[in-house]
N, C-alpha and C positions, 0 to 999 in steps of 0.2 A: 394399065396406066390411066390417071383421070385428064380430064382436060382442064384441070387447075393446075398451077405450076407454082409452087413454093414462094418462089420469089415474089409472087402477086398475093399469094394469100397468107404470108409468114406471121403477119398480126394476127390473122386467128387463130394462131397457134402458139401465142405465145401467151405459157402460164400467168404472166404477172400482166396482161390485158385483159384477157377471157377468164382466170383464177384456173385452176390446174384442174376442174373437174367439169368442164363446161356441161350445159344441158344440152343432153336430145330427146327427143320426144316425136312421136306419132299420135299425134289425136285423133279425135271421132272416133276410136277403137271398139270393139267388143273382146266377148272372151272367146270367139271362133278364129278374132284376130291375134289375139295371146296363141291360143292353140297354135298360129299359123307360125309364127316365132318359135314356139316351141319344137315345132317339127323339121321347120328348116335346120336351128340348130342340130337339132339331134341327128338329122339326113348330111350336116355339111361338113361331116371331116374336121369339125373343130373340138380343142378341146374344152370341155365345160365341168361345170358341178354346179349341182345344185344344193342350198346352204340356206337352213330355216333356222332361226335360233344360233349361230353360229355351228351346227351340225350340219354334217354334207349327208345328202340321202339321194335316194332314186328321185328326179324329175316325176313330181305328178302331173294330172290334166288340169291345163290352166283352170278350168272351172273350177276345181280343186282348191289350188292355192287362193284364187281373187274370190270364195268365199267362206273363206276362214273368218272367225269370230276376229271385230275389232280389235282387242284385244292380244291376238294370237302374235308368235315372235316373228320377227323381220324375215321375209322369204329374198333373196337375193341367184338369181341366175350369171356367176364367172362365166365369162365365155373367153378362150382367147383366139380370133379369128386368124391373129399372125402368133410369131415367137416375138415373146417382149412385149405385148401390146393385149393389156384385160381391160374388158368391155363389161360391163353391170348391169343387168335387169334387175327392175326394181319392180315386180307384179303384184304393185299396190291396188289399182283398180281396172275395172275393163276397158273405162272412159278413153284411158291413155297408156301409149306404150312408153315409159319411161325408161333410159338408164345414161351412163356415165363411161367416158372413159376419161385416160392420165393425158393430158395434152404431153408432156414432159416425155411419152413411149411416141408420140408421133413427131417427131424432128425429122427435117427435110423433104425431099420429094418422097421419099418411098412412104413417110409418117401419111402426108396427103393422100398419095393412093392407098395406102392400108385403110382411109377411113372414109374416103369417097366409093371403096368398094365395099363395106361394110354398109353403109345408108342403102346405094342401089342395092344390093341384093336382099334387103329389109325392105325399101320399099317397091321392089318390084313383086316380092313376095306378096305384099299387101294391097298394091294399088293407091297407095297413098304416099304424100308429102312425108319426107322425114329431117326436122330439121335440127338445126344448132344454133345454139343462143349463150353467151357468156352465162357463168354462176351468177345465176340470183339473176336475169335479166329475161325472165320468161316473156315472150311477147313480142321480142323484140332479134330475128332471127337474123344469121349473120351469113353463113350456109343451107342447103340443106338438097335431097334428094327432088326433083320436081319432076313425077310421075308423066305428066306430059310431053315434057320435051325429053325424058326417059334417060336425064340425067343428074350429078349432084351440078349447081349453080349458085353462083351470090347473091345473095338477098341483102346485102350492102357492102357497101364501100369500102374495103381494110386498110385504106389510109384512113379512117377517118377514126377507128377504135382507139 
């Protein structure tokens, strides 16, 4: 269970404030950080596929996929940590851990802890900040994991979204 409670943070979950694919991201990354994602997943009992070109294949080593020719087709990592609820890596570059999930699969309390234990255990794997920002509002975070105090926390105000 998170120490966020629905009824306080229900604006960030709501598709028609945030857009139904908010952004999260880990920055300052590398590709030994990609790797660390990659291993977690594969070690956590979830279910996943990996999916290049709209083909699903064996997971390679992130150094692998983040250097593929410009060019080359969309690499995307499904993950689904719960039932009902997929999560998207996007291992565009090393800089940043990008991906997406459905706000619309996390309604109510259990929506909130499905996705405040998804961040911690991302970024406790990492050591770093993992946060959440409405679609298209990169910069500007709304949640996220804060490795310090070794929890997810608000980075603003949900009455105010």
């Amino acid at each position: 269970m998170s120490n966020l409670l629905w009824d306080d943070v229900r604006n960030f979950f709501d598709p028609d404030l945030m857009g139904a694919l908010p952004d999260l991201s880990v920055a300052g990354t590398s590709v030994e950080d990609w790797q660390a994602v990659f291993d977690l997943i594969r070690s956590s009992g979830w279910a996943w596929e990996y999916v290049e070109g709209g083909v699903a294949g064996a997971l390679p080593l992130a150094a692998e996929v983040l250097t593929r020719p410009a060019d080359a087709e969309t690499a995307a990592l499904r993950v689904r940590p719960a039932p009902g609820v997929l999560v998207i890596f996007w291992p565009m570059a090393a800089e940043e851990i990008d991906f997406d999930v459905d706000l619309r699969e996390l309604q109510g309390q259990e929506g909130v802890d499905v996705l405040c234990r998804l961040l911690a255990v991302v970024g406790r794997r990492l050591g770093k900040p993992v946060v959440m920002t409405a679609g298209g509002d990169y910069g500007n975070p709304v949640l996220g994991f804060d490795p310090t105090a070794d929890r997810v926390v608000l980075m603003a105000d949900p009455q105010l979204v």
